[in-house]
N, C-alpha and C positions, 0 to 999 in steps of 0.2 A: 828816542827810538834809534837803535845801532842800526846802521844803512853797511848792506852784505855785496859785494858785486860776486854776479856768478854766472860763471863764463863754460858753456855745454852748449857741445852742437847738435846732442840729441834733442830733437822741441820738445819732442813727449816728458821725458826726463827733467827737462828744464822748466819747462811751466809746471809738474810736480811737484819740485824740489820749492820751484819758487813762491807756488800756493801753500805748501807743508810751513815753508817756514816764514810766510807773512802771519800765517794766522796761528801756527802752533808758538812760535818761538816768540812772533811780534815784532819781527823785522822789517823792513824797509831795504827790500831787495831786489836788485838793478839785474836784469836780464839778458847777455849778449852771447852770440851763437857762437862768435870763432872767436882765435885769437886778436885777429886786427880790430875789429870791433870794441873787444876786450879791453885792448889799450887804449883806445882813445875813451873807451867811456871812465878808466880808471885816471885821465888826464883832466877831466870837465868838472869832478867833484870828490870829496873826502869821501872816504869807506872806513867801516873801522874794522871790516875784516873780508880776504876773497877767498871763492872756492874755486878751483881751475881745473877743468877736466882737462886730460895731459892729452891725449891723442887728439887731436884737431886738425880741422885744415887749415890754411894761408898760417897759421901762426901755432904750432901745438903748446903744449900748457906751461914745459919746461922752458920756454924761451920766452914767454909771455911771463912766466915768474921773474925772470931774470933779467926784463926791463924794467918790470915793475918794483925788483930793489933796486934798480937805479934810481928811479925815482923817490921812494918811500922805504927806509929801511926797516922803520918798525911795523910797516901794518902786518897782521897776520895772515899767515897763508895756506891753505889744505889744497892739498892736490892728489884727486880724484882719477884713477883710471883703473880699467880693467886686467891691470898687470900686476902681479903681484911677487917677480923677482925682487932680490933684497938690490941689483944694482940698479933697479927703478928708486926705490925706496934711498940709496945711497948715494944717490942722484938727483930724489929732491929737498933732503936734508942739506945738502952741497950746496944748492942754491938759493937757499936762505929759508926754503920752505919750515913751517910748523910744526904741522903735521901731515900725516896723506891716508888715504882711506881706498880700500881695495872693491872696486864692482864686482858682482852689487854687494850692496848696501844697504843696511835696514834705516831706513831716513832717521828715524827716531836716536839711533848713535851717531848719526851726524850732526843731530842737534847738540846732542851731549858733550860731542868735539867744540864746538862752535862757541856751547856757554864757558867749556873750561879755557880755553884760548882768552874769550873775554876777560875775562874773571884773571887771567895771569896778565892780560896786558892791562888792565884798570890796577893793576896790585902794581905792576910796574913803574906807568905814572906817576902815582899817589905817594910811592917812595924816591921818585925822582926830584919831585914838586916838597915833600920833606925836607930833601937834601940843598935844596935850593937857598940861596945864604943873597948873592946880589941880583939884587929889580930893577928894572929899569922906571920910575912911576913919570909920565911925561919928559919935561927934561931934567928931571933930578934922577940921581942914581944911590940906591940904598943900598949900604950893606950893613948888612944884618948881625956881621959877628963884629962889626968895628962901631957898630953901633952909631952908625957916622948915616948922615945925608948930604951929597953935594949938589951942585949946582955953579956955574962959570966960576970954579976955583971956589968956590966957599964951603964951609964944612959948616953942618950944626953937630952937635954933641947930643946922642937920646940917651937917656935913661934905658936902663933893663926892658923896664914895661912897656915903654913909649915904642921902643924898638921890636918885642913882644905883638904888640897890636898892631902896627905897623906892619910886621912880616904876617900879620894873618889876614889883615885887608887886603896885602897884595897878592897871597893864594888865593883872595875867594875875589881878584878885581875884576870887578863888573856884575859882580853876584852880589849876595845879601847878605851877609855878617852879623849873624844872628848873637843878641848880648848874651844868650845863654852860652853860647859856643866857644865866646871872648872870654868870658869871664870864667868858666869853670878849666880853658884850656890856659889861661893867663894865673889868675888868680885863686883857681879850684873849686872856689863856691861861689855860687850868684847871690848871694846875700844882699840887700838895700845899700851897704854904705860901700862893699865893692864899686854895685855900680854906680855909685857918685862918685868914685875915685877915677874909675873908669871915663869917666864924662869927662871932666877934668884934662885926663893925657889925649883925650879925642882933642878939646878944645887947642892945646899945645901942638898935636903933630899938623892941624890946620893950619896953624900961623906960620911952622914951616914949610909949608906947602903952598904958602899964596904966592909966591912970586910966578906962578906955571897957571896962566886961566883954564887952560884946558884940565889942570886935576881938581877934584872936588870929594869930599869924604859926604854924604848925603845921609842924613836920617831918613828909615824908613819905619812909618808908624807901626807902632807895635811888633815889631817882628826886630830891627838891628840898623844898622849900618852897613855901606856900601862906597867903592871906591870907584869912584867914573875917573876914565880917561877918555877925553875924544881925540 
């Protein structure tokens, strides 16, 4: 569930907004009146997206945005107010803002703001986390285009595949690495003697792996593999 902070000092409006989009949208959404507030609740725990009504007291929205990218560059940000000059608007594009949305408002296009924000910052990730070539897996360090794993000066040598598997353990570390998912994005078809091949470069990237107790590649039944780090 994506957890929303939203920060309105109107209460009518704000328990609204914030019953609209627990039960329409399915979010898990943090409610604070002003700005000061605002901040500290955006300091206690992750959000993956805020809405900021701009006119406030002790702290108005535009200043509350603008500690808030100091803190967090990428979370996304809507800022909500009854103005609707474009140097409002070119004011909070300025500050790192997303998007902004002018009162009133019909809640149901601010949900619509809200899933497309999502939906661009999950797109963003996801090609971040593609581009991603060196892991760090406990204290060995992998890179992925040199195909190399070290550890106190030592190098092992991976194969294609081994390195393959390896970079896709460590996108999904701590999750489940499903063989279907290995093998049709490694190998392209999950066919029976794939995955015996498959098995095989698991048992190998293990051995390079055991010098570090805290990393462990785990079978999970019926479903794939999994890379723990504690």
């Amino acid at each position: 569930m994506k957890k929303i902070l939203l920060v309105e000092d109107d209460p009518n409006l704000g328990l609204l907004l914030q019953d609209y989009l627990q039960l329409k949208g399915k979010f898990d959404v943090v409610l604070c009146k002003d700005g000061d507030e605002g901040l500290r609740g955006f300091t206690k725990q992750p959000f993956d997206l805020v809405i900021l009504d701009v006119m406030m007291p002790k702290k108005d929205g535009f200043t509350l945005g603008k500690d808030i990218r100091k803190i967090n560059a990428q979370v996304p940000i809507i800022f909500a107010t009854a103005k609707g000059m474009i140097e409002d608007k070119t004011q909070a594009f300025n500050l790192g803002g997303d998007d902004y949305i002018t009162k009133p408002f019909r809640i149901e296009e601010l949900l619509l703001r809200i899933n497309a924000l999502l939906r661009r910052s999950e797109n963003s990730e996801k090609k971040a986390e593609e581009q991603q070539t060196r892991f760090a897996i406990g204290k060995y360090d992998f890179d992925y285009q040199a195909q190399l794993i070290s550890i106190n000066g030592q190098q092992q040598k991976l194969s294609t595949k081994e390195a393959e598997l390896l970079r896709l353990l460590c996108m999904r570390k701590n999750e489940v690495l499903t063989r279907e998912e290995a093998l049709l994005n490694i190998w392209h078809d999950d066919n029976y003697f794939n995955g015996r091949s498959m098995d095989v470069f698991l048992s190998k990237i293990r051995k390079y792996l055991k010098d570090d107790p805290n990393v462990e590649i785990i079978n999970v039944h019926g479903r794939g593999y999994k890379l723990l780090i504690n």
